[in-house]
N, C-alpha and C positions, 0 to 999 in steps of 0.2 A: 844239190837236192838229194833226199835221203831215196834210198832204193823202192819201200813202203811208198812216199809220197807217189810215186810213179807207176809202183804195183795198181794203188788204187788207183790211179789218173787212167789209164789203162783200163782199168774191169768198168769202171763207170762210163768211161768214154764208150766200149763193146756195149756195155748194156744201154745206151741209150739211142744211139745207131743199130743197134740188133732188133730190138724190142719199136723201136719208131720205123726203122724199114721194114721189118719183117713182120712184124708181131710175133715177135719170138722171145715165150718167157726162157730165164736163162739160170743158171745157177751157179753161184762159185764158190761160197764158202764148204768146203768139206768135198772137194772136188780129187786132192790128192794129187799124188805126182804123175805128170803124162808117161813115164816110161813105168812104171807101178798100173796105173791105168791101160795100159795095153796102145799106146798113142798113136808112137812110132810101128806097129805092127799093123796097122789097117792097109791094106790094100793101096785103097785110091787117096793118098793125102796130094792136094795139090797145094802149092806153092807159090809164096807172092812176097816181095819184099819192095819196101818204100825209102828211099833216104831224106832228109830231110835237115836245115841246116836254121841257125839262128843262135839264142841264145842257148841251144840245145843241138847237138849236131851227132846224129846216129842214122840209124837204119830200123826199121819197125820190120816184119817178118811176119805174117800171116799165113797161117794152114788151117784146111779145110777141107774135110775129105770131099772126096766128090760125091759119096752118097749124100751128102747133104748140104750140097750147091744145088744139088739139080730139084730136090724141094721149096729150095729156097729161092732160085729163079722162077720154078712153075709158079709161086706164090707172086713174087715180083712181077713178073710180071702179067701175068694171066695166063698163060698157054699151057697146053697141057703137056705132058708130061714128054708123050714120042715126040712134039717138036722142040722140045730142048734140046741143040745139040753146044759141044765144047766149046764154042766162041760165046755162047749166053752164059754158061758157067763161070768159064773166066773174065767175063766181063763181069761180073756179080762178086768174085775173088778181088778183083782190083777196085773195083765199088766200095765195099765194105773197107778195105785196107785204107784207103785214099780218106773215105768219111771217118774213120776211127784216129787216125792216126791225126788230121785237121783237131778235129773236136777234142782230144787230147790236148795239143799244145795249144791250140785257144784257150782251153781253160786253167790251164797251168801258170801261163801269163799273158794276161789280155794286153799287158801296154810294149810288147814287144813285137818284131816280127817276125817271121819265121818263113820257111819256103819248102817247096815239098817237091823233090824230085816227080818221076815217072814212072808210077807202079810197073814193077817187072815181074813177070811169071818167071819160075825156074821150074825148069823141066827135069833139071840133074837132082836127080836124088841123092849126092853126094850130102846140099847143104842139113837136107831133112836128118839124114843118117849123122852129122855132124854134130846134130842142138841134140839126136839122141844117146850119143856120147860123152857130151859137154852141155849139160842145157845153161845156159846164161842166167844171172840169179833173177835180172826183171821177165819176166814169162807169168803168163797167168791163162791158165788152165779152165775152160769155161764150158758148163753141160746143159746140153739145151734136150730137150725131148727125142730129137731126131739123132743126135752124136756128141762127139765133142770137138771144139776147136782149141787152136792152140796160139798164142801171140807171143813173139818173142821182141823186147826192144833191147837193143846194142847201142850204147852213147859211146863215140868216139871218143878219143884219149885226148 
């Protein structure tokens, strides 16, 4: 499968789970490179990675600053803002990453199966610091009103 096919399997899959969970318009074309955009330099990126295995076997990799989990949970789930704390956040990280990365490979190929690990938070900012040294060619860069997030997929060899 060519790289493009999955760039866009990717930005559709985020925009259709961004925009249905969230009501979050989103924007990608003309978005530009995350280390040129300032990506990697935010503060609070947190961190989520999913593996997943089938007729396609890699790791999908979600980031998401926290300035804007914590909008997007008080939006999810109604609460306001001071009872938001880091377990609603990262439950919303692994949310997002679990429904993007599902709806992805359903639509890539519906007569296959496929199986999806345990979304894992990373706390080491090693691997962040790592995709902004080597960013992976599938990665798609996406800007929504609030910020930007960032999605990396890695196909195993």
């Amino acid at each position: 499968m060519m790289m493009k096919d999955l760039k866009a399997a990717m930005a559709a899959s985020i925009s259709e789970v961004l925009e249905t969970m969230f009501y979050m318009p989103l924007e990608f074309e003309g978005t530009g490179d995350p280390v040129r955009r300032g990506f990697f330099e935010l503060p609070d990126i947190r961190c989520c990675r999913l593996t997943f295995g089938g007729s396609l076997n890699g790791t999908m990799v979600m980031m998401i600053p926290e300035s804007l989990l914590v909008p997007m949970a008080v939006d999810f789930m109604a609460e306001e803002r001071e009872n938001i704390a880091r377990i609603h956040t990262d439950g919303i990280l692994k949310e997002i990453l679990n429904m993007v990365l599902g709806h992805m490979l359903s639509n890539l190929d519906v007569r296959s199966d496929f199986h999806l690990g345990i979304p894992e938070l990373l706390e080491d900012a090693s691997l962040v610091k790592s995709f902004r040294n080597s960013l992976p060619e599938c990665h798609v860069l996406v800007e929504s009103v609030e910020g930007l997030i960032l999605c990396v997929l890695v196909l195993d060899d």
